[in-house]
mmCIF file of the C-alpha atoms, coordinates in Angstrom:
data_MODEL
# 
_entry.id   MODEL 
# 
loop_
_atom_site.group_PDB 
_atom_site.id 
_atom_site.type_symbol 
_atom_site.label_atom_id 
_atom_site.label_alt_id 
_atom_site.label_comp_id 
_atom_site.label_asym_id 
_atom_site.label_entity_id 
_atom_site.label_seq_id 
_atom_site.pdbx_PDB_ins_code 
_atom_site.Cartn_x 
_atom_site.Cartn_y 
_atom_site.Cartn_z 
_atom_site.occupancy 
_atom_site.B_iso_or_equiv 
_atom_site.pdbx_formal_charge 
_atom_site.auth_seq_id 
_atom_site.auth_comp_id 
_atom_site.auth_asym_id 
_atom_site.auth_atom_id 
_atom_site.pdbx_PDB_model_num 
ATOM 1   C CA . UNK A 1 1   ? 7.102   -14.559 2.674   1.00 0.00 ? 1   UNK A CA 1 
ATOM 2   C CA . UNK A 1 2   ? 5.716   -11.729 4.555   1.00 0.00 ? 2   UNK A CA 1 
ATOM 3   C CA . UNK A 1 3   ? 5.156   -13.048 8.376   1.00 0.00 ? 3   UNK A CA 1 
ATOM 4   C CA . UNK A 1 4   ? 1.198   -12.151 9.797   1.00 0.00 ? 4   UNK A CA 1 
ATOM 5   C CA . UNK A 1 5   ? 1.706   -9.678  12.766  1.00 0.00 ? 5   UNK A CA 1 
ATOM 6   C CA . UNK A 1 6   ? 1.045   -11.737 15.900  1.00 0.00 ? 6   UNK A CA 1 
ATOM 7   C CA . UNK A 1 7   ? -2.278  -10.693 18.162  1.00 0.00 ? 7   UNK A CA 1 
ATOM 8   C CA . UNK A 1 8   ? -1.592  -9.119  21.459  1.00 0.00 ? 8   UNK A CA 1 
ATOM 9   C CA . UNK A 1 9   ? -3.434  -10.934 23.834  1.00 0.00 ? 9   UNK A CA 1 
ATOM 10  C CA . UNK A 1 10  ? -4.977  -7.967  25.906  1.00 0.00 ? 10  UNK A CA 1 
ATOM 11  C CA . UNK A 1 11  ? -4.604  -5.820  23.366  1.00 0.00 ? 11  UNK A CA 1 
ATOM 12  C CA . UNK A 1 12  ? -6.135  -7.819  20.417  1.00 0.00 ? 12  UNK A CA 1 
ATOM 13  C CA . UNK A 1 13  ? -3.779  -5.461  17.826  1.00 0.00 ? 13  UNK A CA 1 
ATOM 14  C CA . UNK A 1 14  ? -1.348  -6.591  15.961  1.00 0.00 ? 14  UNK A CA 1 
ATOM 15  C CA . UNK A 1 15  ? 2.184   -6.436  17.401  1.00 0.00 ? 15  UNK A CA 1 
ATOM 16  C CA . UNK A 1 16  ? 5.335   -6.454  14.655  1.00 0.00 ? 16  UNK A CA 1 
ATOM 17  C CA . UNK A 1 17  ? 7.976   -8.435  15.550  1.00 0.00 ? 17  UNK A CA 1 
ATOM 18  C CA . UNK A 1 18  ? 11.362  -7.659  16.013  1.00 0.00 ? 18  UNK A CA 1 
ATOM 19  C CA . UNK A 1 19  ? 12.514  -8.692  12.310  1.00 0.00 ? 19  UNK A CA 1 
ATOM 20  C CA . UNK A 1 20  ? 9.306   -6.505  11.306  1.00 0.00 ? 20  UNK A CA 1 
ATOM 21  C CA . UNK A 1 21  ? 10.813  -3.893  12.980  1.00 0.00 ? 21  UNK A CA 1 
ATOM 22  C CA . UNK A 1 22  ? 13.767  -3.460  11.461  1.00 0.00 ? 22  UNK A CA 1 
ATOM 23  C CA . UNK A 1 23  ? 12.949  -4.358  7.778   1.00 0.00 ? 23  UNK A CA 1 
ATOM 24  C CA . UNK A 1 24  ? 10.057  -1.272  8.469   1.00 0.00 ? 24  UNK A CA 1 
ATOM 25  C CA . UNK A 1 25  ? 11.959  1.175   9.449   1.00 0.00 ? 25  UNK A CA 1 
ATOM 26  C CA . UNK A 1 26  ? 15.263  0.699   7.192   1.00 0.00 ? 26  UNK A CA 1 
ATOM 27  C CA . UNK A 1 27  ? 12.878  0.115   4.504   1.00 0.00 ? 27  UNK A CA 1 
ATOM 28  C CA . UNK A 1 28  ? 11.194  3.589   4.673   1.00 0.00 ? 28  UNK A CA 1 
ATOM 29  C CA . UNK A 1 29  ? 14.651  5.202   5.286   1.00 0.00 ? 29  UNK A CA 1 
ATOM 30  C CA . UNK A 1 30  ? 15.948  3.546   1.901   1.00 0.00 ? 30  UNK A CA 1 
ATOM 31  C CA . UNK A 1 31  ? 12.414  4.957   -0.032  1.00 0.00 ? 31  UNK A CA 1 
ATOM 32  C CA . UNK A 1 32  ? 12.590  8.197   1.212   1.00 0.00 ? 32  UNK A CA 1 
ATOM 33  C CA . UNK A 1 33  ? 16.377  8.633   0.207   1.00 0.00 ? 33  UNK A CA 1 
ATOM 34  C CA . UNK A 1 34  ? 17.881  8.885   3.805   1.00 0.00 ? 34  UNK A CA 1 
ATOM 35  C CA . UNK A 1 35  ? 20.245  6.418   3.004   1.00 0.00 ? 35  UNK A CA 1 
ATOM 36  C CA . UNK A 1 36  ? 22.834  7.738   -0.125  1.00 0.00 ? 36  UNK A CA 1 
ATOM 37  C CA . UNK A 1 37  ? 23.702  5.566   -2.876  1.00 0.00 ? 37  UNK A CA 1 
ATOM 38  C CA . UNK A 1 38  ? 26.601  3.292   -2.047  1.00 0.00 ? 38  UNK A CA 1 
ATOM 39  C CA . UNK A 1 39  ? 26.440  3.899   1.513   1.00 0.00 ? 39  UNK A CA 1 
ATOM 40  C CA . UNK A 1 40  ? 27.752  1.342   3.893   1.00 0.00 ? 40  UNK A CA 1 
ATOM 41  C CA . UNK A 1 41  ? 25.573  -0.138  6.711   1.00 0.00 ? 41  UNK A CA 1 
ATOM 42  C CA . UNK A 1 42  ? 26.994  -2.700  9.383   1.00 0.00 ? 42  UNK A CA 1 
ATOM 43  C CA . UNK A 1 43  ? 24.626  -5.019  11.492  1.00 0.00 ? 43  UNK A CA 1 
ATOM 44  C CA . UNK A 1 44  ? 26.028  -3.867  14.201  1.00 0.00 ? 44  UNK A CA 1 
ATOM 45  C CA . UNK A 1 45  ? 25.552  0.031   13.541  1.00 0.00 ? 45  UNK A CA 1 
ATOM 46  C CA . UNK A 1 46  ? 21.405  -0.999  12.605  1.00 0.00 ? 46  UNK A CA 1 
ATOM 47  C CA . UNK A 1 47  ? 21.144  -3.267  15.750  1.00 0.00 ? 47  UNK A CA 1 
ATOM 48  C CA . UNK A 1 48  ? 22.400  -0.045  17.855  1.00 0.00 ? 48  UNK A CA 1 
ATOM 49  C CA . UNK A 1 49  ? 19.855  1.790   15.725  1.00 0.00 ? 49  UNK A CA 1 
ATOM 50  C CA . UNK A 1 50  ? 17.445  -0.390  16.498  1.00 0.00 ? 50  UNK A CA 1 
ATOM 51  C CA . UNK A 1 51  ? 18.109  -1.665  19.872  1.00 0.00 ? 51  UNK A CA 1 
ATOM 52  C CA . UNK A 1 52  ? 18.031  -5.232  18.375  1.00 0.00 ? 52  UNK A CA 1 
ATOM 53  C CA . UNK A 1 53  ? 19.959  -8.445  18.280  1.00 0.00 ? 53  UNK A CA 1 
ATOM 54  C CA . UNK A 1 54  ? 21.948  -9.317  15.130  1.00 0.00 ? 54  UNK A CA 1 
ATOM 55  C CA . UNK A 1 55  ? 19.586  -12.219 13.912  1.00 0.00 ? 55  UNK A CA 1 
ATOM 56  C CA . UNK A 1 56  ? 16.247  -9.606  13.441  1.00 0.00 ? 56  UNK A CA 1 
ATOM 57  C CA . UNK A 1 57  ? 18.786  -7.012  11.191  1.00 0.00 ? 57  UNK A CA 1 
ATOM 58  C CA . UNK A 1 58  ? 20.518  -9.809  9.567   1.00 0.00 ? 58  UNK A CA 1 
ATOM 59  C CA . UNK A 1 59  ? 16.901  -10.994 8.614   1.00 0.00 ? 59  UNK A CA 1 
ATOM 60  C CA . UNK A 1 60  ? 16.201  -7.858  7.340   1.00 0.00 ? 60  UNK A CA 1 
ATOM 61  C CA . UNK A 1 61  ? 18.949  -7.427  5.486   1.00 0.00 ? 61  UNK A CA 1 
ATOM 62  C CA . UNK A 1 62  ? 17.896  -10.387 3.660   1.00 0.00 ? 62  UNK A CA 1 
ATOM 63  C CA . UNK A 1 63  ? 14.536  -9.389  3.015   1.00 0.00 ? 63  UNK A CA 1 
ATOM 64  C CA . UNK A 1 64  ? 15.837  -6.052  1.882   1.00 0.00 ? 64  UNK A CA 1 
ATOM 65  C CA . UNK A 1 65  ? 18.541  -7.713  -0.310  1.00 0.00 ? 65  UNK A CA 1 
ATOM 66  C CA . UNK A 1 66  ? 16.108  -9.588  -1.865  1.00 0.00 ? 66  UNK A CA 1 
ATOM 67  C CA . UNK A 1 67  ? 13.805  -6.649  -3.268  1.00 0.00 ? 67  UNK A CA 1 
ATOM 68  C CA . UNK A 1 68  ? 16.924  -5.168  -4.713  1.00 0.00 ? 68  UNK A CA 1 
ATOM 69  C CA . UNK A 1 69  ? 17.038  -2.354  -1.862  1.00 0.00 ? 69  UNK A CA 1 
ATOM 70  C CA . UNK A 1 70  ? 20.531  -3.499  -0.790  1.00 0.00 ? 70  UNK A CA 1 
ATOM 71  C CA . UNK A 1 71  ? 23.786  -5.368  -1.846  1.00 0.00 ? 71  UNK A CA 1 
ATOM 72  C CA . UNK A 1 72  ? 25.460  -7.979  0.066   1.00 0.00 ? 72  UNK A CA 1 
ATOM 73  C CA . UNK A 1 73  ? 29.051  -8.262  -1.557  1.00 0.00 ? 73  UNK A CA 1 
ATOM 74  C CA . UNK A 1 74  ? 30.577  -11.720 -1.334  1.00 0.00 ? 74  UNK A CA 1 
ATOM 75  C CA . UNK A 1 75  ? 32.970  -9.905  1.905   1.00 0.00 ? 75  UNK A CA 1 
ATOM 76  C CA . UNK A 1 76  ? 29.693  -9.313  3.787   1.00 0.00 ? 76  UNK A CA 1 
ATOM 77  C CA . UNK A 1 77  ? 29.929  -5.941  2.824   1.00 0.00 ? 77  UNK A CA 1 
ATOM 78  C CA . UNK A 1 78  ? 25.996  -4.009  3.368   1.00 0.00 ? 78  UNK A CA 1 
ATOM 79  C CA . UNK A 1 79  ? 25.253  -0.925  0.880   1.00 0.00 ? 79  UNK A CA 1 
ATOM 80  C CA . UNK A 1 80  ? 22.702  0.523   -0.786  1.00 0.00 ? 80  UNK A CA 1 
ATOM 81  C CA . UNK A 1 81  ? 22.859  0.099   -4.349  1.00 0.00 ? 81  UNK A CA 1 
ATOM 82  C CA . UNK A 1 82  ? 24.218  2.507   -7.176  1.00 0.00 ? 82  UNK A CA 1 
ATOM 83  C CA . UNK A 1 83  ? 22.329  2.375   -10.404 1.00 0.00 ? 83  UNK A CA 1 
ATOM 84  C CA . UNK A 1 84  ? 23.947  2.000   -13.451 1.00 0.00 ? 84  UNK A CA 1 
ATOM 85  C CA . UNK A 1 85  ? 22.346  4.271   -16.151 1.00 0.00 ? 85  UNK A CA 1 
ATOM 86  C CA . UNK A 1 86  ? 20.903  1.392   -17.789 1.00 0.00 ? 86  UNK A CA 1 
ATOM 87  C CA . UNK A 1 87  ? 19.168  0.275   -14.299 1.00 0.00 ? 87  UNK A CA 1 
ATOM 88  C CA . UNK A 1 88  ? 18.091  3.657   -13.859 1.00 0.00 ? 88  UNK A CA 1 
ATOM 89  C CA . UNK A 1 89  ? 16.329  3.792   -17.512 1.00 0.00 ? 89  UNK A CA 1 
ATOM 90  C CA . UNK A 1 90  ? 15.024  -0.031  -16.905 1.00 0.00 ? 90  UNK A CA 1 
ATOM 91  C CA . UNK A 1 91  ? 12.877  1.260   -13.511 1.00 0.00 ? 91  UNK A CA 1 
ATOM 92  C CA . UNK A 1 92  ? 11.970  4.543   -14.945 1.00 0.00 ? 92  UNK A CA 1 
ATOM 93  C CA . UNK A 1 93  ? 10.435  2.589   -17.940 1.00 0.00 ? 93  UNK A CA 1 
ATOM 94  C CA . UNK A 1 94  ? 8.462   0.331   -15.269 1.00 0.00 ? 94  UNK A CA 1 
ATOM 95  C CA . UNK A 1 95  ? 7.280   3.463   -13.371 1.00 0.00 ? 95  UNK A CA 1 
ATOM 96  C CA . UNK A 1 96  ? 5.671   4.607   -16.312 1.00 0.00 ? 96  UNK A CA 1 
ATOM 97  C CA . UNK A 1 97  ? 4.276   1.091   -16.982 1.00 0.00 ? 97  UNK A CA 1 
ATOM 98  C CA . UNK A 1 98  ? 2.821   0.254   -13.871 1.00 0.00 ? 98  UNK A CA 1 
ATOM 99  C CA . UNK A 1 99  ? 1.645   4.205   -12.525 1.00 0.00 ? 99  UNK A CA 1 
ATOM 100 C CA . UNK A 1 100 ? 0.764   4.544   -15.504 1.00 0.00 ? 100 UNK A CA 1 
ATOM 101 C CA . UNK A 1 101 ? -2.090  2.262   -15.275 1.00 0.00 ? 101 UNK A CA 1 
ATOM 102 C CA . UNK A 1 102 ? -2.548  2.593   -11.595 1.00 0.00 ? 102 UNK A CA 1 
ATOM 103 C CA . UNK A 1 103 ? -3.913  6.209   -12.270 1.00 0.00 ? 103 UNK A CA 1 
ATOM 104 C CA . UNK A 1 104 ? -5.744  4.970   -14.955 1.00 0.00 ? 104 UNK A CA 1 
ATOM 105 C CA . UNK A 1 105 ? -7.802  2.875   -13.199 1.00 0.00 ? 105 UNK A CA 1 
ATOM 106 C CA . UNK A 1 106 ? -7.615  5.167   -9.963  1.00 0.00 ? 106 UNK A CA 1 
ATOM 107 C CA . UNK A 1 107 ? -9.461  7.874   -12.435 1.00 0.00 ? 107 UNK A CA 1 
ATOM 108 C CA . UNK A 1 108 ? -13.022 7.097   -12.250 1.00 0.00 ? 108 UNK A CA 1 
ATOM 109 C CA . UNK A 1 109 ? -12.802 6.833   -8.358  1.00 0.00 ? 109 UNK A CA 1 
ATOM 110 C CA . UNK A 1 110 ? -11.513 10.319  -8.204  1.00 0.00 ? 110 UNK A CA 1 
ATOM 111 C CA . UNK A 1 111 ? -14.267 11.999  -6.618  1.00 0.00 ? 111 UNK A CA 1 
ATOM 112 C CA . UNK A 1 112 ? -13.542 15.378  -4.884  1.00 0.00 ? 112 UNK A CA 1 
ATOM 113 C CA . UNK A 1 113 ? -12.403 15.103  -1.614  1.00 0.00 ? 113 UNK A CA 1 
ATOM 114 C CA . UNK A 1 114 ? -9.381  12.842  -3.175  1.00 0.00 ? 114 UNK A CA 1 
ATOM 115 C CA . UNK A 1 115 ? -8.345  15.612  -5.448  1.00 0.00 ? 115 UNK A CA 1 
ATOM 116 C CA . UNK A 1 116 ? -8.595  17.971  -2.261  1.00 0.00 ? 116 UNK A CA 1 
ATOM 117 C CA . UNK A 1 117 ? -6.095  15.526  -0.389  1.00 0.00 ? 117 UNK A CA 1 
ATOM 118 C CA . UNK A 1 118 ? -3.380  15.497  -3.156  1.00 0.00 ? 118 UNK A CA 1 
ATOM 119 C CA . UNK A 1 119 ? -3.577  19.227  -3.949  1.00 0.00 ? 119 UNK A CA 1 
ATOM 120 C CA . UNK A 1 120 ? -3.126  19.293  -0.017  1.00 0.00 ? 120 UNK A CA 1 
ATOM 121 C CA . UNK A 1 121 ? -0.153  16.768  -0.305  1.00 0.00 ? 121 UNK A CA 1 
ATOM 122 C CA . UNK A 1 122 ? 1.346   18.800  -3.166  1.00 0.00 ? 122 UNK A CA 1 
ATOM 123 C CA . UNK A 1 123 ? 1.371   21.527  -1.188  1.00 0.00 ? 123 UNK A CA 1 
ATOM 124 C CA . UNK A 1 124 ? 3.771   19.533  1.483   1.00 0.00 ? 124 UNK A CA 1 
ATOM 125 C CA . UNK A 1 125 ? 6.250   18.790  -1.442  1.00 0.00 ? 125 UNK A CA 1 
ATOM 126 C CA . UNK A 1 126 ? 6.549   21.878  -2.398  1.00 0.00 ? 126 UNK A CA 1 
ATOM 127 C CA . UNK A 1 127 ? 7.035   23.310  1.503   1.00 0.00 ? 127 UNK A CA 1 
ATOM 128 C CA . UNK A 1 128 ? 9.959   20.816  1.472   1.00 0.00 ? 128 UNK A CA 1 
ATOM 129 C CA . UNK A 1 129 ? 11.491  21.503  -1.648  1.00 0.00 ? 129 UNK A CA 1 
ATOM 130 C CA . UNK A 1 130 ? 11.263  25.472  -0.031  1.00 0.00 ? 130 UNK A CA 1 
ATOM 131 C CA . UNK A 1 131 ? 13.001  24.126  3.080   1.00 0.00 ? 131 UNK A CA 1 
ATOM 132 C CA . UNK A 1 132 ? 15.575  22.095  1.070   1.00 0.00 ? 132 UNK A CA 1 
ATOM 133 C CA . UNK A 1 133 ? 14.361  18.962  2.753   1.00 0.00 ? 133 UNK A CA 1 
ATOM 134 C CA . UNK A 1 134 ? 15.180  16.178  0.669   1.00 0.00 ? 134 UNK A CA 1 
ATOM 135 C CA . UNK A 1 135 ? 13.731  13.389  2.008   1.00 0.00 ? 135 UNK A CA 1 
ATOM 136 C CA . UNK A 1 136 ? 10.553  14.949  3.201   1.00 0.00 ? 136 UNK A CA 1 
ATOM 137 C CA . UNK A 1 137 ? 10.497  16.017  -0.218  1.00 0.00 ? 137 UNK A CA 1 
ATOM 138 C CA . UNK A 1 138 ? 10.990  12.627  -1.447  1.00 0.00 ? 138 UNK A CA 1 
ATOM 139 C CA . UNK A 1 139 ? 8.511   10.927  1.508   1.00 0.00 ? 139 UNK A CA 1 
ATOM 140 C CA . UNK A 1 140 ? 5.856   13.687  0.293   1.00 0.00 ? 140 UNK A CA 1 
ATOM 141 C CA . UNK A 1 141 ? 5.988   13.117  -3.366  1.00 0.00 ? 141 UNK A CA 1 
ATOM 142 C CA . UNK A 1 142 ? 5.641   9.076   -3.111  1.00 0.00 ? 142 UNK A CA 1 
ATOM 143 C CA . UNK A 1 143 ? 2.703   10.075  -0.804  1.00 0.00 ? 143 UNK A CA 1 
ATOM 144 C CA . UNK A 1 144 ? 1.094   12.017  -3.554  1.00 0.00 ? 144 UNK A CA 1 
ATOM 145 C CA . UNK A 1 145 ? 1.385   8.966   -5.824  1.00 0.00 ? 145 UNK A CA 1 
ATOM 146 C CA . UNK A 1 146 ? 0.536   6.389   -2.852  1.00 0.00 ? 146 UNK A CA 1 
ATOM 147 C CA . UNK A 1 147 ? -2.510  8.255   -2.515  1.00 0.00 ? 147 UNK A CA 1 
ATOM 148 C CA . UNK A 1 148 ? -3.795  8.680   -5.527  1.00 0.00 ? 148 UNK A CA 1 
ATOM 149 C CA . UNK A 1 149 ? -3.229  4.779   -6.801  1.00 0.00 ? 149 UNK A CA 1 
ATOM 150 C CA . UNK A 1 150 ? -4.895  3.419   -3.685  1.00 0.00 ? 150 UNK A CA 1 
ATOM 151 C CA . UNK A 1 151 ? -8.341  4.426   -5.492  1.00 0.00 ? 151 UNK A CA 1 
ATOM 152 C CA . UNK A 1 152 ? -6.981  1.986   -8.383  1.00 0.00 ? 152 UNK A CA 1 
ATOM 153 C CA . UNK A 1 153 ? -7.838  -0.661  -6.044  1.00 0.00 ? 153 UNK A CA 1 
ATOM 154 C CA . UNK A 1 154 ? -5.019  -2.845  -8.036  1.00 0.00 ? 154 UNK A CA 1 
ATOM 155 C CA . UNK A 1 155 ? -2.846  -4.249  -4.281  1.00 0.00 ? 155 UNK A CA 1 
ATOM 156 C CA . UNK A 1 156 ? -0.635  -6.021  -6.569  1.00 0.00 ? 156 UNK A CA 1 
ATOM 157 C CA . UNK A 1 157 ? 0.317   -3.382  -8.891  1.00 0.00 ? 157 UNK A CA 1 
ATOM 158 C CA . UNK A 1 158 ? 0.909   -0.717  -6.856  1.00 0.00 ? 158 UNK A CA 1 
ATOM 159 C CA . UNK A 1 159 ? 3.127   -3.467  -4.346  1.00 0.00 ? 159 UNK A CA 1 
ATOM 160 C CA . UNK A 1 160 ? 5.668   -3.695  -7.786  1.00 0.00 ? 160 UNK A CA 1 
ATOM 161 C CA . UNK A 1 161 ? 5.543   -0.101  -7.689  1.00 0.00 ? 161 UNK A CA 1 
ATOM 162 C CA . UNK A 1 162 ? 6.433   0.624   -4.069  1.00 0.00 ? 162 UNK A CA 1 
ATOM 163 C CA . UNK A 1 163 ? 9.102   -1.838  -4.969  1.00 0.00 ? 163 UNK A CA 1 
ATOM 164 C CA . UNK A 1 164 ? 10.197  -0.030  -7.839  1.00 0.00 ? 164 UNK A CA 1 
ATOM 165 C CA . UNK A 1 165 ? 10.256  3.109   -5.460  1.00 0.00 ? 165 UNK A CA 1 
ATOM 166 C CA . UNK A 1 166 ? 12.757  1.220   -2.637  1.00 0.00 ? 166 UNK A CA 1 
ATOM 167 C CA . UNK A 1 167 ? 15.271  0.470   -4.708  1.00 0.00 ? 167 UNK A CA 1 
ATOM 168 C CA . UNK A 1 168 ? 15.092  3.916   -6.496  1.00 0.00 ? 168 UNK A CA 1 
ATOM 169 C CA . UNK A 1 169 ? 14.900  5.647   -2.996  1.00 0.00 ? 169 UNK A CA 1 
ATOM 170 C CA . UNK A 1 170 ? 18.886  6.680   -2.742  1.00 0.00 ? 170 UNK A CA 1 
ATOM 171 C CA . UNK A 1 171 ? 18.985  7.519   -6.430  1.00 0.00 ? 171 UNK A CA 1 
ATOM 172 C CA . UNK A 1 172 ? 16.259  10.048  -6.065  1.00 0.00 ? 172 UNK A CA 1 
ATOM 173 C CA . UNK A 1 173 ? 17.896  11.682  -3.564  1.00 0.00 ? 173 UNK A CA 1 
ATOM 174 C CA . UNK A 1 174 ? 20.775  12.198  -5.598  1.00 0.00 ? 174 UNK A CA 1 
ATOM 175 C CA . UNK A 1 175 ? 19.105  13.464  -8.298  1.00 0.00 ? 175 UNK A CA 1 
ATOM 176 C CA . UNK A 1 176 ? 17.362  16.008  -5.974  1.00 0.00 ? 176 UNK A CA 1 
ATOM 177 C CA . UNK A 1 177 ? 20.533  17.149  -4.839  1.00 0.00 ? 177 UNK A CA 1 
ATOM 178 C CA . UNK A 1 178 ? 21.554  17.501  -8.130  1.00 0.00 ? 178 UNK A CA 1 
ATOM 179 C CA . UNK A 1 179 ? 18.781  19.643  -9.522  1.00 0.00 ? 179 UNK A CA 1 
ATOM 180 C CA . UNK A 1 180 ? 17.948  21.609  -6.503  1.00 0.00 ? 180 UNK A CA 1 
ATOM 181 C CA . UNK A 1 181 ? 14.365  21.885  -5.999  1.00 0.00 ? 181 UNK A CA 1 
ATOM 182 C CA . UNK A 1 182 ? 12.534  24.977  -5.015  1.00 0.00 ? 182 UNK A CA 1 
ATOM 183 C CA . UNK A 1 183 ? 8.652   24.186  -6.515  1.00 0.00 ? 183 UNK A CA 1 
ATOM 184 C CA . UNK A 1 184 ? 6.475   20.901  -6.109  1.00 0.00 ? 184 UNK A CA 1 
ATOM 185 C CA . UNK A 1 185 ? 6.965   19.178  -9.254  1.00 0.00 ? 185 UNK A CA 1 
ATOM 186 C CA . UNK A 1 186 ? 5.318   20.941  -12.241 1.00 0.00 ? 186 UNK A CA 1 
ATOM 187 C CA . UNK A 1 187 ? 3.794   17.903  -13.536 1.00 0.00 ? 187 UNK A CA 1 
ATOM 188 C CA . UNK A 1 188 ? 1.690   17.411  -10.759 1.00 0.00 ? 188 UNK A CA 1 
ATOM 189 C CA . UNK A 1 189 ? -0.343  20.024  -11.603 1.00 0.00 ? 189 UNK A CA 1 
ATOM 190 C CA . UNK A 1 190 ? -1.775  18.169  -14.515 1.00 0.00 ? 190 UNK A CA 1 
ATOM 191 C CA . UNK A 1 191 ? -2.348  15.387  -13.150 1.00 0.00 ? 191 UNK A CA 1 
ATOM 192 C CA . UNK A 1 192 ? -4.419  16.796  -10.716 1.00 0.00 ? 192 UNK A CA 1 
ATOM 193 C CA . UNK A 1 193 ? -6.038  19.055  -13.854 1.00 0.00 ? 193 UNK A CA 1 
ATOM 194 C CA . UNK A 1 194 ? -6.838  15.964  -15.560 1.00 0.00 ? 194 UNK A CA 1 
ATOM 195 C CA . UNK A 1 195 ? -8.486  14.260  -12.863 1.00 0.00 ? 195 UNK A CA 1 
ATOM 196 C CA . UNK A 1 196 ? -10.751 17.375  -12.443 1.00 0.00 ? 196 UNK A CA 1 
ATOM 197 C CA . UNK A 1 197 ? -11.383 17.520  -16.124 1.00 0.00 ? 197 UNK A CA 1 
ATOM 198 C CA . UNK A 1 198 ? -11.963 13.209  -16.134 1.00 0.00 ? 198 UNK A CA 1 
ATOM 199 C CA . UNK A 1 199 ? -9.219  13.546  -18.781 1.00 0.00 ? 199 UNK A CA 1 
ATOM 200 C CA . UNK A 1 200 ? -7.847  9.743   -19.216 1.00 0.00 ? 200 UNK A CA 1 
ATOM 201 C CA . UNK A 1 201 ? -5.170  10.832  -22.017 1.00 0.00 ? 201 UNK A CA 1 
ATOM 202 C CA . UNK A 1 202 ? -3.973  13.924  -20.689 1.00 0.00 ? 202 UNK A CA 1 
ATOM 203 C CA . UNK A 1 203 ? -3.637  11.852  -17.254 1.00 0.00 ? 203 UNK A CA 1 
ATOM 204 C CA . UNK A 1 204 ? -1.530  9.371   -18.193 1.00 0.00 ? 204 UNK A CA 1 
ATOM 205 C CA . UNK A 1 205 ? 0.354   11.778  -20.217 1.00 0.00 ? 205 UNK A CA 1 
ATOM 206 C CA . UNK A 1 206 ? 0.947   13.725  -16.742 1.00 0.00 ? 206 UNK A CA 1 
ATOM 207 C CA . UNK A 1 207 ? 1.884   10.465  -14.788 1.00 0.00 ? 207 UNK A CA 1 
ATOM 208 C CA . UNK A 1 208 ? 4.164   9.192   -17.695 1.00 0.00 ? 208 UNK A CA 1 
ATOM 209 C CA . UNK A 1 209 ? 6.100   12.071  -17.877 1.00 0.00 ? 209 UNK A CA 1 
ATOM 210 C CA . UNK A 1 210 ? 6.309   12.992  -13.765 1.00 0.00 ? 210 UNK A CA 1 
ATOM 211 C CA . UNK A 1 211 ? 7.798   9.767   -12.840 1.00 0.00 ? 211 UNK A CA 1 
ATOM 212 C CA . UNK A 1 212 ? 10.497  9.447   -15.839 1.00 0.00 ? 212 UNK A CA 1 
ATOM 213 C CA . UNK A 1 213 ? 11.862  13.096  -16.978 1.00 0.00 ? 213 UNK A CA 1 
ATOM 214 C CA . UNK A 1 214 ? 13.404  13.426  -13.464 1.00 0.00 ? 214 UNK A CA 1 
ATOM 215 C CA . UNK A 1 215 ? 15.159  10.241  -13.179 1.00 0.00 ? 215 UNK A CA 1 
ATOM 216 C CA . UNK A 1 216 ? 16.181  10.423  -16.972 1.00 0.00 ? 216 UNK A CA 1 
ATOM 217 C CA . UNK A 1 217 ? 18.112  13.955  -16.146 1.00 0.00 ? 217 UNK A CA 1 
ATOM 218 C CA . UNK A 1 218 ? 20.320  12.084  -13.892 1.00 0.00 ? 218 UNK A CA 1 
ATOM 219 C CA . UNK A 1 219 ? 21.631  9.747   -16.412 1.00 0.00 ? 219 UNK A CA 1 
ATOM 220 C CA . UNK A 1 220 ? 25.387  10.692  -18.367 1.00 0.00 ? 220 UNK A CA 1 
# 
């Protein structure tokens, strides 16, 4: 269960705490693909990382483990995960389920200055992909999709989706390795054509397709 920020007193903001913290940070790190598939993590490397105790990481860890963002072998032994093909095909088919329909019902919120935002987002991806930057490419693209399903106004959906995205994090960075991107990806063009146009079909086409060629090129 997610723990409520505590109140600082003078303050009156919230204030994370320690076990916050870390699950935060390593948790962004695994969605953005700075972490590589299989990759080994020790509690004592994160606390070091951290500058925190072994009982916050170790909680963490847990939380993480949980949401299918990292493995805990019987041993002890901390790594991200690495996706069979038929894992890979089972979250590309709920990306296309649930963003899908989170654009969908983002659509008739999509007034102007939104479409403005993501062509201005796009625009990041594809200055990373220039650079060769994976995970800012990576952190940029989920922002484009972030962004635009926030005006679905549908918490719970897009929370299974941002799941969906953290345990798909070190995957996607090997599959931008592997196909060496140079251009934001083509398919968000028509997405944002379709919101222009108020095209429903020809969005969800866009969105369908974006968020399951890539990850189906990486299977075999």
């Amino acid at each position: 269960m997610t723990q409520t920020p505590r109140l600082d007193p003078v303050q009156s903001a919230p204030v994370m705490s320690a076990h916050d913290r870390v699950y935060r940070g390593l948790r962004t790190r695994i969605m953005h693909g700075d972490i590589d598939p299989g990759q080994a993590l020790t509690l004592r490397g994160l606390g070091r990382e951290f500058g925190m105790s072994m009982t916050p990481v170790r909680e963490a860890i847990n939380r993480l483990s949980a949401e299918g963002a990292l493995t805990v072998s019987a041993s002890g032994r901390i790594s991200t995960p690495e996706l069979t093909n038929e894992r890979i095909e089972e979250l590309a088919s709920l990306r296309a389920l649930i963003e899908v329909e989170l654009a969908s019902r983002a659509l008739p919120r999509a007034h102007l200055a939104l479409i403005e935002r993501l062509q201005t987002i796009n625009s990041s991806v594809g200055d990373a992909a220039a650079r060769g930057d994976a995970v800012g490419y990576i952190r940029a693209n989920l922002e484009f999709h972030r962004t635009l399903y926030l005006r679905a106004q549908a918490p719970a959906m897009l929370a299974m989706a941002e799941t969906v995205w953290l345990q798909l994090g070190p995957t996607m960075r090997s599959l931008y390795v592997r196909l060496n991107r140079k251009d934001p990806p083509q398919y968000h063009r028509l997405i944002l054509s379709a919101l222009r146009a108020g095209d429903e079909p020809g969005l969800r086409l866009a969105v369908r397709t974006d968020v399951t060629q890539g990850l189906r090129m990486i299977q075999g």
